[in-house]
TORKOLVEX-163651 format. One record per atom (N, C-alpha, C): residue number from 1; atom name; z, x negated, y negated. Coordinates in nm, 3 decimals, padded with zeros to 5 digits, m for minus. Layout:
R  num  atome       c3       c1       c2
R  NUM     CA        Z        X        Y
...
END
This chain:
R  num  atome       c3       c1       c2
R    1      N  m02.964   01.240  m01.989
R    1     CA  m02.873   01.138  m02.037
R    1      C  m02.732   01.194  m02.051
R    2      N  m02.705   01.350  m02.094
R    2     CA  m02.596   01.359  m02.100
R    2      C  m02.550   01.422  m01.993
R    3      N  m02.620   01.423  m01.915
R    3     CA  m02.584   01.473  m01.736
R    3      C  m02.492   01.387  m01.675
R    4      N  m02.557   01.216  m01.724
R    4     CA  m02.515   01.092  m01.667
R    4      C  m02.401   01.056  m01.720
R    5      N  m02.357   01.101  m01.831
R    5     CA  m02.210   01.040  m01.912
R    5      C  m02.160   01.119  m01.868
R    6      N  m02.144   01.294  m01.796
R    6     CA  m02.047   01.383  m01.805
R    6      C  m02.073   01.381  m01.656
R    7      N  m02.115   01.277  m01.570
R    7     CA  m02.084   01.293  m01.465
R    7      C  m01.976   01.126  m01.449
R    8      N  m02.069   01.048  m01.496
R    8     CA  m01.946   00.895  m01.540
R    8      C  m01.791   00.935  m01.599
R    9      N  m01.764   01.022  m01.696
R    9     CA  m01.710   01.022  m01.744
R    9      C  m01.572   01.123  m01.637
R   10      N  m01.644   01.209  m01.512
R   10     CA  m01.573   01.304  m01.472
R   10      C  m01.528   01.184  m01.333
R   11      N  m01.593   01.109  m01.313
R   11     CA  m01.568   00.997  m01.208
R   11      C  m01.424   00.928  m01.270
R   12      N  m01.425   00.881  m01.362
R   12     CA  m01.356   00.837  m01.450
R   12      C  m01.227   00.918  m01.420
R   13      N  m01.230   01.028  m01.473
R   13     CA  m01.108   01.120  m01.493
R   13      C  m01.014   01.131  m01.317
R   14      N  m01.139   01.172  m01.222
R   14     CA  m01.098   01.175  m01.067
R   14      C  m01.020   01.063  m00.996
R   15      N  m01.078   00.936  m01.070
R   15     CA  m00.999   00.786  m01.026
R   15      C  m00.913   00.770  m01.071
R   16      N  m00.864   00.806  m01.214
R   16     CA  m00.717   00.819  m01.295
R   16      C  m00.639   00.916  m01.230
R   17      N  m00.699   01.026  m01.160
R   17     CA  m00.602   01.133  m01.130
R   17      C  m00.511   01.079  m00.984
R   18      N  m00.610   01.047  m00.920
R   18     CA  m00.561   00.993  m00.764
R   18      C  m00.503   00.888  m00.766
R   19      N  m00.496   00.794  m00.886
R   19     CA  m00.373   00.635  m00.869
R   19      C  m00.476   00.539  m00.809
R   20      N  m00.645   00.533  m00.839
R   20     CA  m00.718   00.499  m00.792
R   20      C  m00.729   00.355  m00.848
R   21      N  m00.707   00.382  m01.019
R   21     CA  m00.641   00.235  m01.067
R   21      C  m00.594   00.175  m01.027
R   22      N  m00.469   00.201  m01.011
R   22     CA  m00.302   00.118  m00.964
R   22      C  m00.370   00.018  m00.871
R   23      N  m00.418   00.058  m00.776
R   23     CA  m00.454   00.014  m00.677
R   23      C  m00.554  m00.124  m00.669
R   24      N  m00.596  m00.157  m00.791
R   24     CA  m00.703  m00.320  m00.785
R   24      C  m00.579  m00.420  m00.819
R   25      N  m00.460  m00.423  m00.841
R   25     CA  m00.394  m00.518  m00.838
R   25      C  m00.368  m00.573  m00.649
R   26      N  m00.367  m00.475  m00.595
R   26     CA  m00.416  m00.538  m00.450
R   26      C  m00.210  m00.622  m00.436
R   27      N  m00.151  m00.625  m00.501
R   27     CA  m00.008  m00.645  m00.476
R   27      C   00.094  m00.532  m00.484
R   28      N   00.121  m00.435  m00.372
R   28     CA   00.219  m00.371  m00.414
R   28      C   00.317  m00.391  m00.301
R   29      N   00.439  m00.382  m00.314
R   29     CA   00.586  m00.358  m00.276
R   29      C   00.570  m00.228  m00.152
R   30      N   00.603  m00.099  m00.227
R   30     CA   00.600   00.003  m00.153
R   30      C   00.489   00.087  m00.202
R   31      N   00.384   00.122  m00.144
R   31     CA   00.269   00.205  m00.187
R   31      C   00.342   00.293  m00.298
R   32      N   00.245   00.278  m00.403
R   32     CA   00.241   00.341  m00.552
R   32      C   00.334   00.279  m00.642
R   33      N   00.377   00.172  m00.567
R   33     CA   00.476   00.089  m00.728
R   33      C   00.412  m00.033  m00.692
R   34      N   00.391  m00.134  m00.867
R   34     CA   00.335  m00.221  m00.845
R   34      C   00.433  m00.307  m00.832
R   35      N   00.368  m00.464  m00.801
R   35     CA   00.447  m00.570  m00.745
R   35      C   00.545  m00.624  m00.828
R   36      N   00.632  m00.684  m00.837
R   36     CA   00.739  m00.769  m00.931
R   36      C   00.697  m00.919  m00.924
R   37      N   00.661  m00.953  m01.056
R   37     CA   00.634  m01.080  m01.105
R   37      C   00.704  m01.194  m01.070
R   38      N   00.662  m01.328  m01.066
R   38     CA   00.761  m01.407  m01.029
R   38      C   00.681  m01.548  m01.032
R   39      N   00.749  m01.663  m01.122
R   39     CA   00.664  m01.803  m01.099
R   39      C   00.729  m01.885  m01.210
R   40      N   00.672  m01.946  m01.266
R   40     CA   00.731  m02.002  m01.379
R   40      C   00.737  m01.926  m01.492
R   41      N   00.836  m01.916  m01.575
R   41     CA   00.889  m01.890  m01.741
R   41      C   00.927  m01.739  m01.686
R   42      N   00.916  m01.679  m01.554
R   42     CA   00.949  m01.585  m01.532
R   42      C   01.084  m01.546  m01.386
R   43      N   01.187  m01.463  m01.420
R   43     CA   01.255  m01.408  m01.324
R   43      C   01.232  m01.482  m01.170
R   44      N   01.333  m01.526  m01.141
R   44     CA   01.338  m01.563  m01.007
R   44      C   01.327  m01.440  m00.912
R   45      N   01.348  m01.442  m00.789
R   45     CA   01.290  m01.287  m00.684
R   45      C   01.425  m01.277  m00.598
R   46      N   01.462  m01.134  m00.600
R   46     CA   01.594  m01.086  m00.501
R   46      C   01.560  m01.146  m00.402
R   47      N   01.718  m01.114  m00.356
R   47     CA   01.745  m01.163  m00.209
R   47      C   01.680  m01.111  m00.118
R   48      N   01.630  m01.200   00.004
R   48     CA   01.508  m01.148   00.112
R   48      C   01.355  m01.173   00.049
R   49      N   01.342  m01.191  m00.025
R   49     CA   01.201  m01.238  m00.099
R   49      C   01.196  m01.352  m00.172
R   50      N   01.033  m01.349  m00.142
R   50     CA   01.018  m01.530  m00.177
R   50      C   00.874  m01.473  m00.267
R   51      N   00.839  m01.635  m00.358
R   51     CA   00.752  m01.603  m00.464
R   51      C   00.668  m01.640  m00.376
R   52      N   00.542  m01.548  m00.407
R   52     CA   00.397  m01.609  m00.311
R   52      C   00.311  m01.569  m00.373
R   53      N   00.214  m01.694  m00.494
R   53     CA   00.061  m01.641  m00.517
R   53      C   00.119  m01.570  m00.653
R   54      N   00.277  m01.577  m00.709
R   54     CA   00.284  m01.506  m00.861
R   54      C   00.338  m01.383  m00.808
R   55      N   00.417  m01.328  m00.720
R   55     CA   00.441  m01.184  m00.696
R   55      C   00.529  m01.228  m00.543
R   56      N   00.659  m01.149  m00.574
R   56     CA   00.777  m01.115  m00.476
R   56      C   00.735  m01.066  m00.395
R   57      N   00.744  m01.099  m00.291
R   57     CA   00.661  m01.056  m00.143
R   57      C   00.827  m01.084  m00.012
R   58      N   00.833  m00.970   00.048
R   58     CA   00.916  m00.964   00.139
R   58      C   00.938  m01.099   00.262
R   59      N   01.065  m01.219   00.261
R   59     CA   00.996  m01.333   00.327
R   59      C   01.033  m01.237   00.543
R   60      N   01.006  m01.163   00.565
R   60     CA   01.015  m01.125   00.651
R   60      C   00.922  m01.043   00.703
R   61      N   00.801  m01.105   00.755
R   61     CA   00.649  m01.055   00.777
R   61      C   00.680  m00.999   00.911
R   62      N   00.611  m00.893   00.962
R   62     CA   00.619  m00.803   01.083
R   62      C   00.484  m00.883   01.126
R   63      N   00.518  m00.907   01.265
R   63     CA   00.444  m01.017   01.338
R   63      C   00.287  m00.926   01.368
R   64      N   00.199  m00.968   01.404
R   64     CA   00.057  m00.879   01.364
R   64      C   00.019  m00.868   01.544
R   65      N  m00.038  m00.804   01.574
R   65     CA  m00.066  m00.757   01.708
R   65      C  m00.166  m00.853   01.794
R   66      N  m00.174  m00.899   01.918
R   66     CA  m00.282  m00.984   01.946
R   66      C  m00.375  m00.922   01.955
R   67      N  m00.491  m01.050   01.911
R   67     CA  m00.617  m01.038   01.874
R   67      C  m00.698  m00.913   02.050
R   68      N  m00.754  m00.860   02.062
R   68     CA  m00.831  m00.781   02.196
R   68      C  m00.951  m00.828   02.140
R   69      N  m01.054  m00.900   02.086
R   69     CA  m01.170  m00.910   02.078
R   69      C  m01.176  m01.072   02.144
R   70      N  m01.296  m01.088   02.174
R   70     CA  m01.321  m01.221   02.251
R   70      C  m01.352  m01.377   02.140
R   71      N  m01.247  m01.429   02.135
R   71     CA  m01.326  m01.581   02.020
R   71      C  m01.319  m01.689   02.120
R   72      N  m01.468  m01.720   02.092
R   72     CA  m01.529  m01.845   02.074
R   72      C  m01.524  m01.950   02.043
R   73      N  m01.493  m02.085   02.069
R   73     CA  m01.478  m02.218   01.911
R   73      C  m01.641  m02.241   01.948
END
């Protein structure tokens, strides 16, 4: 039993060390800073960004590569 907490507990420590947290907000800006808020009762978003989903998101998306796999309808 106390094998199992001091191995939980060292998991724990390894995910805090690496920024393993930060990372479930799943919104960031520039890797390792989190996103800037934005919607109602809150801050409007700089210039070049638009509010999307509660969070300042760049309105200038880099176009995504065509699909190489085969679809079907």
């Amino acid at each position: 039993m106390t094998l199992c907490i001091f191995i939980i507990g060292l998991g724990v420590l390894v995910a805090a060390w690496t920024g393993l947290t930060e990372r479930f907000e799943g919104f960031v800006n520039v890797p390792g800073t989190p996103g800037v808020r934005c919607g109602v009762d809150l801050p409007s978003c700089a210039m070049g960004t638009q509010c999307m989903n509660g969070f300042c998101v760049n309105s200038k998306r880099p176009t995504l590569t065509p699909n190489e796999l085969p679809v079907y309808p």
